[in-house]
SEVEXMI-651758 format. One record per residue (C-alpha): residue number from 1; residue in one letter; chain; z, x, y. Coordinates in nm, 2 decimals. Each point is the difference from the previous one (the first is absolute). Example, Ala and Ser with C-alpha at 12.3 -4.5 7.8 and 13.67 -1.06 7.14 Angstrom:
+-------+--------+------+--------+--------+--------+
! kevex ! midren ! vose !     up !   east !  north !
+-------+--------+------+--------+--------+--------+
!     1 !      A !    A !   0.78 !   1.23 !  -0.45 !
!     2 !      S !    A !  -0.07 !   0.14 !   0.34 !
+-------+--------+------+--------+--------+--------+
//
This chain:
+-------+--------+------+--------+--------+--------+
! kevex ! midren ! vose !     up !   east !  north !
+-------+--------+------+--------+--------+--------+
!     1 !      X !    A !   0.98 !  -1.45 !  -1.26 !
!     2 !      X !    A !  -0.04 !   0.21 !   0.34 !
!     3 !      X !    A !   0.12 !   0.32 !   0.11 !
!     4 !      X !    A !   0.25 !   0.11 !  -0.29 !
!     5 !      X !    A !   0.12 !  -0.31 !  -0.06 !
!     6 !      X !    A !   0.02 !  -0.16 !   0.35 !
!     7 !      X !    A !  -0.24 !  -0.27 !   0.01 !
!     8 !      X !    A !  -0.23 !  -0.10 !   0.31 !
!     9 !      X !    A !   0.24 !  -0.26 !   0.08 !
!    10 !      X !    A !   0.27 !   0.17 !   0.03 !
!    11 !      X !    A !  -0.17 !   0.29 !   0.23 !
!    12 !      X !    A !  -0.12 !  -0.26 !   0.26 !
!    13 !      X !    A !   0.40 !  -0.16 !  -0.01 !
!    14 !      X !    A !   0.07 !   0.36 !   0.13 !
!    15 !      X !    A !  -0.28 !   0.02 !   0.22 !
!    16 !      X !    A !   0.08 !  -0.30 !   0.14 !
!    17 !      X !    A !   0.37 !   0.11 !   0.03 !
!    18 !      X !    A !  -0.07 !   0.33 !   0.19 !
!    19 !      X !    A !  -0.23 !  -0.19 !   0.23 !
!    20 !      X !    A !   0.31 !  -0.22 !   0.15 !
!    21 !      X !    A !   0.25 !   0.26 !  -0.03 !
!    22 !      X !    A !  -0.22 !   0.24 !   0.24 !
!    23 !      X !    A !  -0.30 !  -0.18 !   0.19 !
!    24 !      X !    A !  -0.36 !   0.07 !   0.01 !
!    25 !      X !    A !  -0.01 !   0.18 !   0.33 !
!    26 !      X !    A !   0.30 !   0.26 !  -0.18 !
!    27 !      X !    A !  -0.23 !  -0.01 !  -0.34 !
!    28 !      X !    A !  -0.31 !   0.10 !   0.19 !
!    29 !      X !    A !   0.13 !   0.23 !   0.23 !
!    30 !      X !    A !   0.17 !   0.20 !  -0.33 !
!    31 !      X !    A !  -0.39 !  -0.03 !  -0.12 !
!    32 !      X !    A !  -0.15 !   0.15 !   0.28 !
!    33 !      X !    A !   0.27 !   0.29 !   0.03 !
!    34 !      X !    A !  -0.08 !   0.11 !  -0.34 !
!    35 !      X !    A !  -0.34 !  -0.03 !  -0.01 !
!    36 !      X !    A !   0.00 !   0.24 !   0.28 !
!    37 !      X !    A !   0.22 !   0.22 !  -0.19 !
!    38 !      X !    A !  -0.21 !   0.03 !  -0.28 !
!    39 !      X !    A !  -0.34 !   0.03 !   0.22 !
!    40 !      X !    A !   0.27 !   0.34 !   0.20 !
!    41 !      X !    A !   0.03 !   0.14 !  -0.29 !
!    42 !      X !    A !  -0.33 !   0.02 !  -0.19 !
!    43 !      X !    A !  -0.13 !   0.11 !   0.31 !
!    44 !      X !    A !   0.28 !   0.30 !   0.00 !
!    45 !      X !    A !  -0.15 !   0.05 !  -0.38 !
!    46 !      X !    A !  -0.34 !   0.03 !   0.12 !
!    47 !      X !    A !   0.05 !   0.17 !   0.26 !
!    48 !      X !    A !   0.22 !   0.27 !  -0.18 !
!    49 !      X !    A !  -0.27 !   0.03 !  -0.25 !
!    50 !      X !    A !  -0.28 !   0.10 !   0.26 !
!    51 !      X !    A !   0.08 !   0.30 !   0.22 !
!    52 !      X !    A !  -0.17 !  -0.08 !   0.34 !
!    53 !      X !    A !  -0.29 !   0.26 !   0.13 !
!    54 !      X !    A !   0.14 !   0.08 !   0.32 !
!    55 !      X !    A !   0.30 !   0.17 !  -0.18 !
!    56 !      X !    A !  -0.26 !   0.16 !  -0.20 !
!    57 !      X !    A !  -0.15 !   0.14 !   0.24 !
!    58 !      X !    A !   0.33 !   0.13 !   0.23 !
!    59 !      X !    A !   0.14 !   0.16 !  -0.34 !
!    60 !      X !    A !  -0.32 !   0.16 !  -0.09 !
!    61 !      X !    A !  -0.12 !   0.16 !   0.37 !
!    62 !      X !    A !   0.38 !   0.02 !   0.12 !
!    63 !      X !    A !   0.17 !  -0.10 !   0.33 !
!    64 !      X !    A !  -0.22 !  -0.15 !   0.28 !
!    65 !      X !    A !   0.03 !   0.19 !   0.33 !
!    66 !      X !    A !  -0.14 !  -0.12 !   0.28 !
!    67 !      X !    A !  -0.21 !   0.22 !   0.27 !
!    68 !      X !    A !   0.32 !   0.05 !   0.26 !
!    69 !      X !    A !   0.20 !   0.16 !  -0.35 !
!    70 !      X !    A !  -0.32 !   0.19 !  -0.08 !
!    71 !      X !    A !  -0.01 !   0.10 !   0.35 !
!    72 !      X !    A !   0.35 !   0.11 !   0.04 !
!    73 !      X !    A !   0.00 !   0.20 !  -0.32 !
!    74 !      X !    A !  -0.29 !   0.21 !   0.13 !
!    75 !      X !    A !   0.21 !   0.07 !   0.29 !
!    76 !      X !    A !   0.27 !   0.09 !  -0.15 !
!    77 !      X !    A !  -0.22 !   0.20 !  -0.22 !
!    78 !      X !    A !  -0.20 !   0.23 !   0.27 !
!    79 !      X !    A !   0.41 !   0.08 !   0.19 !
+-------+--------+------+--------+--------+--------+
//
């Protein structure tokens, strides 16, 4: 005995069946599309899971301003 109750034989029948109904190119193609699903979304895990440093580092030191906004709120400052 196989897989609860279907036997080796029987799985290959089906196999065999699915392989004429919808073509290798169609097979592989589904293949490849969810591979690439599965590789999208344990990279979205992993990526969750690890905050990156650069947002770190704007959160902990606040906005970035460059030197015209600097400039122009020393201005604005001395009026």
């Amino acid at each position: 005995m196989g897989f609860g109750g279907i036997s080796i034989w029987q799985l290959l029948i089906v196999l065999a069946i699915i392989v004429l109904l919808f073509g290798t190119k169609k097979l592989r193609g589904i293949g490849g599309d969810l591979g690439n699903a599965v590789k999208g979304f344990k990279k979205a895990v992993s990526e969750e899971e690890q905050p990156k440093p650069t947002d770190n580092i704007e959160q902990s030191n606040g906005p970035i301003q460059n030197k015209e906004s600097i400039d122009k709120s020393k201005e604005d400052h001395k009026a």
